[in-house]
C-alpha positions as CSV (number, residue, x, y, z in Angstrom):
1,X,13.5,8.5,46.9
2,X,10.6,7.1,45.7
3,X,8.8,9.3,43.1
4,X,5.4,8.5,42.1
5,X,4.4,8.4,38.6
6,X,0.6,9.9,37.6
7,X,-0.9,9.6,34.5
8,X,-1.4,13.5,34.2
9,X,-1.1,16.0,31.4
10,X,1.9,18.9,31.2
11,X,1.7,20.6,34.0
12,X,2.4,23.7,32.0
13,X,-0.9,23.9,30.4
14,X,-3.1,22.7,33.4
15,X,-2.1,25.8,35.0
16,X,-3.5,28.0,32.9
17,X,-6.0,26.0,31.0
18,X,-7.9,25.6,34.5
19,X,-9.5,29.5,34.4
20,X,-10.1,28.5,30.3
21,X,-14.3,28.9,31.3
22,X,-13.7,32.0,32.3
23,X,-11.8,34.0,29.4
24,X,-12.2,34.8,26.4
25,X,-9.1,34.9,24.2
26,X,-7.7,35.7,20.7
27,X,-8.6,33.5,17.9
28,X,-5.5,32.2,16.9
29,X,-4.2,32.5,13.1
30,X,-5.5,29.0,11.1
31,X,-2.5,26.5,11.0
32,X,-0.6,26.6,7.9
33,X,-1.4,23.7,5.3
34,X,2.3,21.7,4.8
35,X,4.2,21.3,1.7
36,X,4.1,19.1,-0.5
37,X,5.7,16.0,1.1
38,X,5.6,12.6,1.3
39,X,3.3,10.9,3.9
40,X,5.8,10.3,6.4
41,X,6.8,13.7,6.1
42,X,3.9,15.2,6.8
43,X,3.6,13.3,9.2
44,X,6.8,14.9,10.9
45,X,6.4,18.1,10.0
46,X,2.8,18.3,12.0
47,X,4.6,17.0,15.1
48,X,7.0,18.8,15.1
49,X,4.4,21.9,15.6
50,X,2.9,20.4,17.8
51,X,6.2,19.8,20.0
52,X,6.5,23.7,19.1
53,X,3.5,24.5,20.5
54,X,4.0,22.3,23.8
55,X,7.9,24.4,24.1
56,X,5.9,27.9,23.5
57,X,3.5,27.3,26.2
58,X,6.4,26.0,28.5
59,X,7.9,28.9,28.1
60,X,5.2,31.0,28.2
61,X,4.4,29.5,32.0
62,X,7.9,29.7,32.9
63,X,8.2,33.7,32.3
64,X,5.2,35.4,32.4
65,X,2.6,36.2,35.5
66,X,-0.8,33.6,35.1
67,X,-3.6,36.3,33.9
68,X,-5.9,36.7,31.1
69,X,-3.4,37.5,28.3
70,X,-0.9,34.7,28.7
71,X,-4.5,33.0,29.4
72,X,-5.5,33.8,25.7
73,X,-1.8,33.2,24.6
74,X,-2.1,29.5,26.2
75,X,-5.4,28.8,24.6
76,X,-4.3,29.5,21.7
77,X,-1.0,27.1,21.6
78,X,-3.6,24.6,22.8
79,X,-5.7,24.9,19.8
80,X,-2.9,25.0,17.3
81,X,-1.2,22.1,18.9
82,X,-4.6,19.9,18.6
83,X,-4.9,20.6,15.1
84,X,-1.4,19.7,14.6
85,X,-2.1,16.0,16.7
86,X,-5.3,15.7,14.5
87,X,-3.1,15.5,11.3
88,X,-1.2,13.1,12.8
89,X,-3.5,10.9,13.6
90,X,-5.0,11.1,10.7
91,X,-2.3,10.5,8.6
92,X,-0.4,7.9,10.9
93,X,-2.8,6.7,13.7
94,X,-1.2,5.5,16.7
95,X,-2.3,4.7,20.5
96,X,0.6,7.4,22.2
97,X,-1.0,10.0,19.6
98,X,-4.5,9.8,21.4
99,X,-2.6,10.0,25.1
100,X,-0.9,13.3,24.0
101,X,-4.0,14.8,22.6
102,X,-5.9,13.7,25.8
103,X,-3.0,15.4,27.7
104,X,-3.7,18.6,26.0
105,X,-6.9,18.9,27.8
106,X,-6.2,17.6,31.6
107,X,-7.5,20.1,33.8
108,X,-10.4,20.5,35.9
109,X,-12.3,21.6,33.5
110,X,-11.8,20.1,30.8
111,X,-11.2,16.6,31.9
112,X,-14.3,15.4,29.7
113,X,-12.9,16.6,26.4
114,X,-9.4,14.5,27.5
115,X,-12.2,11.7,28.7
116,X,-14.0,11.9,25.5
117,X,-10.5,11.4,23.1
118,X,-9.8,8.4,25.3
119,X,-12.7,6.8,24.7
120,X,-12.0,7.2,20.7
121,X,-8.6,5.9,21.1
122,X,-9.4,3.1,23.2
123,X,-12.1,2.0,20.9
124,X,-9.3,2.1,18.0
125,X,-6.8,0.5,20.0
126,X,-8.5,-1.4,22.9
127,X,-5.6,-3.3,24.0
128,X,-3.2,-0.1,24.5
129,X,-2.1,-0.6,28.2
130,X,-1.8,3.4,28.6
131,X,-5.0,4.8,26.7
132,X,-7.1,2.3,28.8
133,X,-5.4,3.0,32.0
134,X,-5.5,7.2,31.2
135,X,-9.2,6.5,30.6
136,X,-9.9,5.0,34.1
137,X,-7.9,8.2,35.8
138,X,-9.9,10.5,33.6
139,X,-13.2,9.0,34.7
140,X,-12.4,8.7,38.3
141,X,-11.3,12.2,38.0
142,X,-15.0,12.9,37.0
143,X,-16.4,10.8,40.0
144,X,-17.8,8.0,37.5
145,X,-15.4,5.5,39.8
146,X,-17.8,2.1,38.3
147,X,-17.0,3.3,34.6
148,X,-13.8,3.3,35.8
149,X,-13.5,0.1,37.2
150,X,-15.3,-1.4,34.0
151,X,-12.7,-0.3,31.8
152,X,-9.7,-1.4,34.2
153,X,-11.6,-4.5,34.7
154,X,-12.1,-5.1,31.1
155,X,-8.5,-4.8,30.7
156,X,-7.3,-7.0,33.1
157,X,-9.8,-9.4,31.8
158,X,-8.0,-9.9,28.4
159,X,-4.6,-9.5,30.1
160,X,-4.6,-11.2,33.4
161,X,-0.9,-11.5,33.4
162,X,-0.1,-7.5,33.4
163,X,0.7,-6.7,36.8
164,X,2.4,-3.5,36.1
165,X,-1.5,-2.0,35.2
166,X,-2.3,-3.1,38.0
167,X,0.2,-1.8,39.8
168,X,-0.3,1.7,37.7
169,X,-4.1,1.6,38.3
170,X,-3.5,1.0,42.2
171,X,-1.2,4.1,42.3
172,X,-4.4,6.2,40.4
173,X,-6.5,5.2,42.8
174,X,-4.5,6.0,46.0
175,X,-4.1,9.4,44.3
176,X,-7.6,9.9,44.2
177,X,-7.9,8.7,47.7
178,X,-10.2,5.3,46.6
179,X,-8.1,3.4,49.0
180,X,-10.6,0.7,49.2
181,X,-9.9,-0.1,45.8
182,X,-6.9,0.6,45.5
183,X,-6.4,-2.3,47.8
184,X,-8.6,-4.7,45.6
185,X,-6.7,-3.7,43.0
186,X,-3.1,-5.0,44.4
187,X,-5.3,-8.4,46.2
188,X,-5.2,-9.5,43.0
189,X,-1.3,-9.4,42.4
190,X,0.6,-12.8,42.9
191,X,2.9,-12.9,45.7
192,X,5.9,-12.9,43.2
193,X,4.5,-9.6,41.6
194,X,4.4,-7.9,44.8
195,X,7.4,-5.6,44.6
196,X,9.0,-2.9,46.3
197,X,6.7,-0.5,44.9
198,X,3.1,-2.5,45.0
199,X,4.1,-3.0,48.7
200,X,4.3,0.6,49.5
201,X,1.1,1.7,47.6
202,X,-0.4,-1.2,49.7
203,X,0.6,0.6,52.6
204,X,-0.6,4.2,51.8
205,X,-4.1,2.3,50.8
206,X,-4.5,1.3,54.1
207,X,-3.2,3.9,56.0
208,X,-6.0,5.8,53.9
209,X,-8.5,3.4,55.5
210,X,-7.0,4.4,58.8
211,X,-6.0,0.2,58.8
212,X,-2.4,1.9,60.6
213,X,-1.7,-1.7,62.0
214,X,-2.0,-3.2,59.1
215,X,0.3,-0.9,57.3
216,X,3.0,-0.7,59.5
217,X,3.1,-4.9,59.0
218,X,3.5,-4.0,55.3
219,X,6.1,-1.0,55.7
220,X,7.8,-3.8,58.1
221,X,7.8,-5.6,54.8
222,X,9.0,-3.0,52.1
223,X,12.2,-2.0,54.8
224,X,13.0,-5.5,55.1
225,X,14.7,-5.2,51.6
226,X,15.3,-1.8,51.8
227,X,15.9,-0.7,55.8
228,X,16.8,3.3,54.2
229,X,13.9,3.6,52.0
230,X,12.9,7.4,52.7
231,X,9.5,7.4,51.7
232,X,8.4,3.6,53.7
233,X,10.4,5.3,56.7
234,X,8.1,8.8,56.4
235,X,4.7,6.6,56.3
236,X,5.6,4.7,59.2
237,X,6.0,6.8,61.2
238,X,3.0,8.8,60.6
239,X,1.3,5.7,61.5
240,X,2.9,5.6,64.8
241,X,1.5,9.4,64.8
242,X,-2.1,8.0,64.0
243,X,-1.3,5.6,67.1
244,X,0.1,8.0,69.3
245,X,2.5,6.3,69.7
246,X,4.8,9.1,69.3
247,X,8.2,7.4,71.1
248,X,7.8,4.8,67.7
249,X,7.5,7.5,65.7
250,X,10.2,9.6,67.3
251,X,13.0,6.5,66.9
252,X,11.9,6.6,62.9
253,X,12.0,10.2,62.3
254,X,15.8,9.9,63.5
255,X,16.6,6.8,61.6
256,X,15.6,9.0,58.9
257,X,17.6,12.0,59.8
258,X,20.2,9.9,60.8
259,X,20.3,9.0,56.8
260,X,20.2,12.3,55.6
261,X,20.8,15.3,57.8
262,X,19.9,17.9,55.7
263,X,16.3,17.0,55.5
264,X,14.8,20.5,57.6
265,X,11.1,18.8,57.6
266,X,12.2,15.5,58.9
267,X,13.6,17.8,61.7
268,X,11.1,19.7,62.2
269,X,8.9,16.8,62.4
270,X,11.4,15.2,65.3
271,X,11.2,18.9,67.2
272,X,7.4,18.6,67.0
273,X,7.2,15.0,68.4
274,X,9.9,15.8,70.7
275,X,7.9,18.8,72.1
276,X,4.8,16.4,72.5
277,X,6.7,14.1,74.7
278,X,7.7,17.1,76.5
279,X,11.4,17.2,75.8
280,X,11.5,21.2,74.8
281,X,15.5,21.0,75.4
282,X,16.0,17.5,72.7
283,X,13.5,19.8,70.6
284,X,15.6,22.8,70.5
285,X,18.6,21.4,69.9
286,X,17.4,20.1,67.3
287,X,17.0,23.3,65.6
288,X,20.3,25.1,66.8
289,X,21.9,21.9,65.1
290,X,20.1,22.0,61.8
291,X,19.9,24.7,59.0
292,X,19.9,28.6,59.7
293,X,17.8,29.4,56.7
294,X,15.1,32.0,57.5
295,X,12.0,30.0,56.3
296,X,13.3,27.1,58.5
297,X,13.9,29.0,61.7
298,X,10.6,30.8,61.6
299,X,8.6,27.4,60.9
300,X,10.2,26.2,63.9
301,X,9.4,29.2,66.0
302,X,5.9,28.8,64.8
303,X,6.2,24.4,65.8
304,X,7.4,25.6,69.3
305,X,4.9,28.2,69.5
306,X,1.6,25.8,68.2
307,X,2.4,23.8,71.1
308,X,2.7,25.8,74.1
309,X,6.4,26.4,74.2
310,X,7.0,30.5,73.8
311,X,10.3,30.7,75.7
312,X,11.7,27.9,73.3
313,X,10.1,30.1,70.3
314,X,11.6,32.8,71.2
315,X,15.2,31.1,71.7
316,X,15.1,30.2,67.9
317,X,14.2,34.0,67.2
318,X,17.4,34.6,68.6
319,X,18.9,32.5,66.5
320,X,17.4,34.2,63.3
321,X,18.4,37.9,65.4
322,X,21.8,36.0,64.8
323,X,22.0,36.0,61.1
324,X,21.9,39.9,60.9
325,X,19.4,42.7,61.0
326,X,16.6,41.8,61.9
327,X,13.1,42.0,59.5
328,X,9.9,42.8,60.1
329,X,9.3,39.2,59.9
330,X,10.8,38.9,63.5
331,X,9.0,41.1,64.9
332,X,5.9,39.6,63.5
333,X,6.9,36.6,65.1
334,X,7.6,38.3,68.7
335,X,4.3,40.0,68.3
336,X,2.9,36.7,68.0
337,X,4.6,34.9,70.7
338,X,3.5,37.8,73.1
339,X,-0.1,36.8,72.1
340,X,-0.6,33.2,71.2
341,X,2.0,31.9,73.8
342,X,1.8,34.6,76.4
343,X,-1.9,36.0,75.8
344,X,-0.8,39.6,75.9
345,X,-2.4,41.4,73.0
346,X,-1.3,44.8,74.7
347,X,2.5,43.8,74.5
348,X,2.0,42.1,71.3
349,X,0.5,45.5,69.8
350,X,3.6,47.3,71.1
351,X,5.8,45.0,69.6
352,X,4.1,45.7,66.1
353,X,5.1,49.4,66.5
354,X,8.6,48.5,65.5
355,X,7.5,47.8,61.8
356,X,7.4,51.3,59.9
357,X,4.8,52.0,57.6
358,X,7.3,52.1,55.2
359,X,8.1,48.4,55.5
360,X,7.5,45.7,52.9
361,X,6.2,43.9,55.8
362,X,3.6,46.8,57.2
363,X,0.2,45.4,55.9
364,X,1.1,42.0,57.2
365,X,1.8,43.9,60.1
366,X,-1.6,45.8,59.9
367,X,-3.9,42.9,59.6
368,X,-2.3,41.6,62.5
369,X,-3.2,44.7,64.7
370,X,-6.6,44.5,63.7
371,X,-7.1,41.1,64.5
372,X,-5.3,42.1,68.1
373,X,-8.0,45.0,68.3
374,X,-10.3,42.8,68.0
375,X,-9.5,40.5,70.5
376,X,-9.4,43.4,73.0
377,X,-13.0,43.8,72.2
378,X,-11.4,48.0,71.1
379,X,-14.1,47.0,68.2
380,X,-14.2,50.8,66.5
381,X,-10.5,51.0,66.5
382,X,-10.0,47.5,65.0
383,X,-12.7,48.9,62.4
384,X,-10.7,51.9,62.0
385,X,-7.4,50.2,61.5
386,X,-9.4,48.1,58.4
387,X,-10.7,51.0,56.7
388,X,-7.2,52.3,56.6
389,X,-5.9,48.8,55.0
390,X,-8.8,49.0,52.5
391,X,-7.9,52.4,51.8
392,X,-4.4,52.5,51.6
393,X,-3.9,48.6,50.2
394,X,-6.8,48.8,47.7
395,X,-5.4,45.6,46.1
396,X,-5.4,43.5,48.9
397,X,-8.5,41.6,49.4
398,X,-7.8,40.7,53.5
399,X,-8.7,44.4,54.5
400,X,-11.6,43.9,53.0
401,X,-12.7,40.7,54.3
402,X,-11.2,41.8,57.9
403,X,-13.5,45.2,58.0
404,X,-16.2,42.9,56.5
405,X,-15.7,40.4,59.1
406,X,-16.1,43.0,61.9
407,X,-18.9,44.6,60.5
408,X,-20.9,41.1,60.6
409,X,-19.7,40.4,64.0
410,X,-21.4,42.9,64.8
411,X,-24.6,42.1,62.7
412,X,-24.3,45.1,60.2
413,X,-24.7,42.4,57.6
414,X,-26.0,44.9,55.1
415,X,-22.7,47.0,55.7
416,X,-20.6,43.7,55.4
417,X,-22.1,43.3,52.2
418,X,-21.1,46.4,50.4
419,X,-17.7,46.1,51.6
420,X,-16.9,42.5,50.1
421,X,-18.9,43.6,47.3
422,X,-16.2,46.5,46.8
423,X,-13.4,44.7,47.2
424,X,-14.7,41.7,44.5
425,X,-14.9,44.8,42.1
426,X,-11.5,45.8,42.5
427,X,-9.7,42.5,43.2
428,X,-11.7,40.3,41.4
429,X,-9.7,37.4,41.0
430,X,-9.2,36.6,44.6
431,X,-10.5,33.4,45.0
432,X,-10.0,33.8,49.1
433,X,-12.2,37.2,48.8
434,X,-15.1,35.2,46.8
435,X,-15.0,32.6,49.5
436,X,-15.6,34.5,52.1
437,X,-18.4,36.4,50.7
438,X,-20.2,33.1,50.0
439,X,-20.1,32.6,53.4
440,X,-21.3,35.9,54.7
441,X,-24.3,35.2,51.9
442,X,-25.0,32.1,53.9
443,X,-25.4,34.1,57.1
444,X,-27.5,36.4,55.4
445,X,-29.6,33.6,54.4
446,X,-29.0,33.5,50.3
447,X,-27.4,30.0,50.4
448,X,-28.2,30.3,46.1
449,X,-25.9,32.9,46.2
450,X,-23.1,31.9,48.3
451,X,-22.8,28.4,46.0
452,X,-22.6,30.9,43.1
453,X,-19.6,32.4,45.0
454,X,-18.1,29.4,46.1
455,X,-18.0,28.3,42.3
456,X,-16.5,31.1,41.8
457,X,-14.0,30.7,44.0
458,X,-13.2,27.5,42.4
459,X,-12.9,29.1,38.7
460,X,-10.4,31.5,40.1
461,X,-8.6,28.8,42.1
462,X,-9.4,24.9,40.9
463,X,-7.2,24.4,44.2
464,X,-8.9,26.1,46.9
465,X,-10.1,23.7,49.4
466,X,-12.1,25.6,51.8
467,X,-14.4,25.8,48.6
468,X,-14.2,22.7,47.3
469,X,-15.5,21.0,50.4
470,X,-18.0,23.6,50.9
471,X,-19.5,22.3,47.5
472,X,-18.7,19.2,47.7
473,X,-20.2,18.8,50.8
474,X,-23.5,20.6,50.0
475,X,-24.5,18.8,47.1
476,X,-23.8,15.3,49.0
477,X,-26.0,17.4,52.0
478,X,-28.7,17.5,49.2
479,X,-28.2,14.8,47.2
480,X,-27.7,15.5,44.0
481,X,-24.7,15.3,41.4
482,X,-23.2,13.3,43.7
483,X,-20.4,12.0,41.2
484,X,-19.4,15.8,41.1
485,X,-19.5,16.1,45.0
486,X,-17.1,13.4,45.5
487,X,-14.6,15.2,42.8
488,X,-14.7,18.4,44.6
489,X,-14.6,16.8,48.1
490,X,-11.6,14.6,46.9
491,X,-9.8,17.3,45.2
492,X,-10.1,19.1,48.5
493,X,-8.3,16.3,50.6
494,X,-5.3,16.2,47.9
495,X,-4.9,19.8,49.4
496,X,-5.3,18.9,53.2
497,X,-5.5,15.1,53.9
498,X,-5.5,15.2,57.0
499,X,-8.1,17.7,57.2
500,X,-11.2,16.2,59.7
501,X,-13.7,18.1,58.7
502,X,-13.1,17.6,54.6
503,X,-12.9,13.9,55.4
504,X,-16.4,13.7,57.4
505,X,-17.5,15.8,54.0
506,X,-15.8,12.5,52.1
507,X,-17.8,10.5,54.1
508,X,-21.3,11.9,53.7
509,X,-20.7,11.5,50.2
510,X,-20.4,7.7,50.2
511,X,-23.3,7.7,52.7
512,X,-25.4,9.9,50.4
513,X,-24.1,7.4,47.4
514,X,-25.1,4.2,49.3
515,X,-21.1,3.1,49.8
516,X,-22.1,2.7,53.3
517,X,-18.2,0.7,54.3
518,X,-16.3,3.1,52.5
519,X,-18.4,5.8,54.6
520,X,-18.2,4.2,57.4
521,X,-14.3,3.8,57.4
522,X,-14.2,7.2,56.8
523,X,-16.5,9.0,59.5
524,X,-14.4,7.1,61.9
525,X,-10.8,8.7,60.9
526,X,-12.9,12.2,61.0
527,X,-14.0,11.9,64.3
528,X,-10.4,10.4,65.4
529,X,-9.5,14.0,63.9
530,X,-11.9,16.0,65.3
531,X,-13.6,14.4,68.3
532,X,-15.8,17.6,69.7
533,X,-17.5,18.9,66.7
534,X,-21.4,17.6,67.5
535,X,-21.9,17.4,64.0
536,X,-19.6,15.0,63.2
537,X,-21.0,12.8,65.9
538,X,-24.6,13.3,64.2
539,X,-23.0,11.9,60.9
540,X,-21.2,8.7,62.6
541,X,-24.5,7.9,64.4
542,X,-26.7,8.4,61.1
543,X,-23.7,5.6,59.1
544,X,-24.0,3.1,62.0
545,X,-27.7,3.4,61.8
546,X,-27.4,3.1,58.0
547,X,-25.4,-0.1,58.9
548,X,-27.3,-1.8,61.4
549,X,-25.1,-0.8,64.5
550,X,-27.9,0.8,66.6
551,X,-25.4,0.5,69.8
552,X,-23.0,2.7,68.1
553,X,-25.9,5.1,66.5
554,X,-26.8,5.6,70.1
555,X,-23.3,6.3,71.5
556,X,-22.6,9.0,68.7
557,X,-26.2,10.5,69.4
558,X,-25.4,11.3,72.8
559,X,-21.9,12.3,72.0
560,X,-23.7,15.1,69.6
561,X,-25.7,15.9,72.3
562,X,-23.1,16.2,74.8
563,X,-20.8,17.8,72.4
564,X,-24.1,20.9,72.8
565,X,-25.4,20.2,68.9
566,X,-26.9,23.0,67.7
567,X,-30.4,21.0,66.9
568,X,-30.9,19.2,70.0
569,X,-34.1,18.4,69.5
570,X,-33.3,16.5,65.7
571,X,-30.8,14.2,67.7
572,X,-33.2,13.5,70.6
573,X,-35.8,12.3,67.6
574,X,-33.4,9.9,66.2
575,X,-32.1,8.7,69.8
576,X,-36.0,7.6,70.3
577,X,-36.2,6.2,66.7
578,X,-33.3,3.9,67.6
């Protein structure tokens, strides 16, 4: 299988280095002076703490829960094991000295310190291959993507024959979802040069640019010398997905089963494309021939539930009744196939009366009723049934946001206030929890407040997406720190690429940047995603007009229109300024 190699820092330390603005910690004890050796001594004897340092904090991630003290603990390794590099380099300065020192600092948050130690080593070593390459990641990382190119183009410059950086560089960018240049990057490859490797990255690049034609000509390519590569087989046939052409993609998905049978999500996958050429039986089958594990079978049930096939989701319950008493997970599951697939909220609530309050399983259980209450418009229960989950799960933050939620439904936004407000103060390191109370501070009108809440969200959780695209996509809405918007709207698509809404936000931030072809490319995949939401249409039609494409401005205008945009009057100015 083909792994992809990033130019990152120990994952280790990123994990708990990210909530570093957020702490404060223990100052750590000053680093011992060494004995009296010899240079080269020295030299060891600081890198060997420093290796110390890097095992401590390993280990210290490996066994212990991520909160403030192993926090503080972390920070602390992290200083001790900078000093320790600093003597080093001192002492014996060398290019791979500089990477791991960068390395201690690549997190969110920190990337310009790690940005800021590259720059030092590159101007000491300028032809180093890895320092100038861990630069460009570090500053496309930070949105500065021309900086970046400078530097990779500077390098290339003096060495024109190194194709591996190109090669490395390419698989940054594709990382980073700059697929655009990504591609530039591997145009300039020699046929001989393109391996393997820079064939596939050439494909993901432009199945990024939704250019699936294209990059099924170049997975054609990369199976030609290896017809079982795993990874080429997986990308082609998502883009027969993209094309719909879901037979194409059916055949692949079994050529890749067919090479290894034990891959659950390439089965999965088959059951799901199966199911949307409406062969339920194939689908099932599927399953009863593949693993019995628990988290397979109750995946599945969810695949055949998603798309409209309850009786089939409820046949591969059966098969998890098989495996021994059954959990409260199943019944969860037959609750949920009694209302999703069967729109019976009143059997679906019986069903739920099977899980004891006693149960591991009773608050998943709980949140489920209320949402059920809800949905049988039995509003004061539903708020009752909350209450009880905030008062007898005070830890949880979904009560809260559930009775929350109810109470704005029902426009008691002052109400819906306190309660988020009480759960922040008693779970406050839910990033889910500050979220959603950014987004009831938006409905109350305070959008200053809800982009305080939505950073907050991010300093709990660097990873949270439904954040990071809010921000992202409000700064590009108002355009300013643009480089910063493209981050945060980027690091969002690494958690849901195929996310329509998150790319339309990726798009609006190359309009706002004046990168009108990379915009438009990508306004086009969103609304392929999501072709109903007006607003998406309102952004197409403003990039065409940005572009010169007035028919197409037009089209997408009406569209929004259509589509029932909730500023009708906005879209029928720009139709007349067309």
């Amino acid at each position: 299988m083909r792994i992809a190699v990033r130019l990152l820092g120990p994952a280790a330390l990123a994990a708990l280095l990210l909530l570093s603005g957020c702490a404060g910690h223990r100052t750590p004890q000053p680093m011992a002076q060494g004995p009296a050796l010899s240079p080269e001594g020295r030299v060891q004897y600081y890198y060997l703490i420093y290796q110390d340092q890097i095992l401590r904090l390993q280990r210290l991630t490996r066994t212990q829960p991520l909160n403030q003290e192993t926090l503080a603990q972390a920070l602390g390794f992290q200083k001790t094991a900078v000093e320790a590099l600093n003597k080093v380099i001192e002492l014996s300065p060398a290019p791979e000295l500089y990477v791991d020192k960068a390395n201690l600092f690549w997190n969110n948050d920190q990337i310009g310190t790690a940005r800021g130690i590259l720059e030092e080593g590159v101007q000491r070593f300028p032809d180093d291959r890895a320092l100038n390459l861990y630069l460009a990641n570090a500053l496309l990382m930070e949105g500065k993507t021309d900086r970046a190119a400078q530097v990779f183009d500077s390098y290339v410059e003096r060495f024109p024959k190194d194709d591996q950086a190109r090669v490395q560089y390419a698989l940054v960018l594709v990382d980073l979802h700059e697929y655009a240049r990504a591609l530039d990057a591997l145009k300039a490859l020699p046929p001989k040069s393109l391996d393997a490797e820079a064939r596939f990255l050439q494909a993901q690049a432009q199945s990024g640019l939704g250019q699936h034609r294209q990059a099924l000509r170049t997975l054609r390519g990369v199976l030609a010398a290896d017809p079982e590569d795993i990874d080429a087989l997986g990308l082609m046939a998502y883009q027969y997905e993209m094309l719909k052409d879901y037979a194409a993609a059916e055949k692949t998905y079994a050529r890749l089963l067919a090479i290894d049978e034990s891959r659950d999500e390439v089965r999965l996958r088959l059951a799901t494309l199966n199911l949307k050429l409406n062969r339920p039986d194939r689908a099932l089958a599927l399953i009863r021939d593949g693993s019995r594990e628990r988290g397979v079978l109750l995946e599945a049930a969810e695949v055949f539930l998603r798309e409209g096939f309850p009786a089939q989701a409820s046949a591969v319950l059966e098969l998890l009744a098989e495996n021994g008493p059954v959990s409260a997970e199943f019944y969860l599951y037959q609750a949920m196939i009694a209302f999703e697939g069967r729109g019976d909220a009143e059997k679906a609530l019986k069903v739920l009366e099977n899980i004891q309050e006693t149960d591991p399983g009773y608050p998943q259980a709980l949140q489920f009723r209320i949402q059920l209450l809800a949905a049988l418009k039995r509003h004061n229960e539903a708020l009752e049934a909350a209450a009880e989950g905030v008062r007898r799960y005070p830890g949880l933050a979904r009560f809260y946001i559930l009775e929350a939620g109810l109470l704005a439904e029902s426009k008691e936004l002052p109400k819906a206030r306190e309660i988020m407000e009480q759960g922040l103060a008693r779970v406050p390191g839910d990033a889910d929890l500050h979220y959603r109370y950014g987004l009831l501070l938006r409905e109350m009108g305070d959008e200053t407040g809800a982009l305080s809440a939505m950073e907050q969200a991010i300093a709990k959780n660097p990873e949270h997406a439904e954040a990071l695209n809010y921000l992202g996509y409000t700064l590009a809405d108002e355009s300013r720190e643009l480089d910063r918007a493209l981050v945060l709207v980027q690091s969002a698509l690494r958690q849901d690429p195929e996310n329509g809404f998150m790319i339309d936000s990726l798009a609006w931030v190359y309009f706002r940047m004046g990168r009108l072809d990379e915009a438009w490319t990508q306004i086009r995949r969103a609304v392929s995603l999501v072709p109903d939401d007006p607003e998406l249409w309102n952004h197409y039609g403003d990039i065409a007009k940005a572009m010169g494409k007035t028919n197409e401005a037009r089209q997408a205008y009406t569209k929004a229109l259509k589509k029932k945009h909730k500023d009708p009057e906005l879209i029928q100015g720009k139709l007349r300024g067309l």
